[in-house]
N, C-alpha and C positions, 0 to 999 in steps of 0.2 A: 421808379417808373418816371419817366420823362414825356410830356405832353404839352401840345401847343395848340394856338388858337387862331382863329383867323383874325384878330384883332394885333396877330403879333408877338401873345405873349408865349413865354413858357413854364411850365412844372414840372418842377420836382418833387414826389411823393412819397413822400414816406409816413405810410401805416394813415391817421384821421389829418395829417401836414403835410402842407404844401409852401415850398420855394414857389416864391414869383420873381419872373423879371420879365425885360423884352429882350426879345431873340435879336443876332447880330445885324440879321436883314435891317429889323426897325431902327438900330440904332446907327448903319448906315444912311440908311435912308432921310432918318432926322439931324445926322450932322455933329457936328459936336454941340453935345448939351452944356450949357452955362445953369442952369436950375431946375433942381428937383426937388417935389413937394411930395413930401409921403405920409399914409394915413396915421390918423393916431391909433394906439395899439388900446385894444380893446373896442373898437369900433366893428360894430354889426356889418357886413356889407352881402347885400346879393349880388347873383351873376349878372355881367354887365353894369355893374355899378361904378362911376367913377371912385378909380382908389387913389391914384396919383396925377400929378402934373408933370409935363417933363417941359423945358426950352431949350432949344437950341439957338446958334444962330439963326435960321432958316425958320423956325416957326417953334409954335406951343402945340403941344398932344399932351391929348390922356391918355395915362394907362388901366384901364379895366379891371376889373376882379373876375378873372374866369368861371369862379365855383363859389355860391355863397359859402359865407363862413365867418368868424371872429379875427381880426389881425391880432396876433400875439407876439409877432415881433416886428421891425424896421429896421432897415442898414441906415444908419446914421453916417457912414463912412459916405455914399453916394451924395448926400446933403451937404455934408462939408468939401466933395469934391465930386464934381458930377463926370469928369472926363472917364472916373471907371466904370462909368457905362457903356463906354465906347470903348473902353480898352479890354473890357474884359466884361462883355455883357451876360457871359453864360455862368459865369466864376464870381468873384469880387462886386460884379455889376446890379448883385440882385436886389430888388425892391423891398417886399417885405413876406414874412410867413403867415400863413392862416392857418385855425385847427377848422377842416371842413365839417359843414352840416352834414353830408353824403359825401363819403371818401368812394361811394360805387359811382358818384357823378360823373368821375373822372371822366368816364369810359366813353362820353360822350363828347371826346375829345381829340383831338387828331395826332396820331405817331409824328415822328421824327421824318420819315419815309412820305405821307400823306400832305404835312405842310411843305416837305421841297417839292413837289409835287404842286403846292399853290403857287410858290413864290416863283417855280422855273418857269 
């Protein structure tokens, strides 16, 4: 199940886990990224909580935790090379995983269809 945010980001869902990253929109929007900063794994985080840092040329953003939960994984590959955020923000690009508190939380979250929708 695939879900986004009005902050940007996206989910991928599977079962109490979730894939994060930022959608291609954001990561046009912010440029090419030179640094990203990702949570450490095992850190508690709620919804809305800053999880990440990103830089681009153009500026610094946070990336959000959509759904509280525990981070139990990180792409270290985006750390050592931030441009696969840009080159492949849905794929290769992704942030980090969480096992959700509420995997029904989801729901509370916007389709594929709903966010083009914001962003058009």
């Amino acid at each position: 199940m695939l879900k986004f945010t009005e902050d940007h980001e996206w989910l991928k869902i599977d079962g109490d886990v979730a894939t994060v990253g930022i959608t291609e929109h954001a990561a046009e929007q912010l440029g090419d990224l030179v640094f990203v900063e990702l949570p450490e794994v095992g850190a508690k985080l709620d919804k809305g909580g800053e999880a990440s840092t990103v830089e681009s040329v153009k500026a610094a953003s946070d990336v959000y935790c959509p759904l509280a939960g525990e981070i139990i994984e990180v792409n270290q590959a985006i750390a050592d090379d931030p441009s696969l955020v840009n080159s492949d923000p849905a794929g290769a690009g992704w942030f980090f995983k969480i096992r959700l508190d509420d995997a029904g939380s989801a729901s509370t979250l916007m389709d594929e269809a709903a966010y083009k929708a914001m962003i058009g």
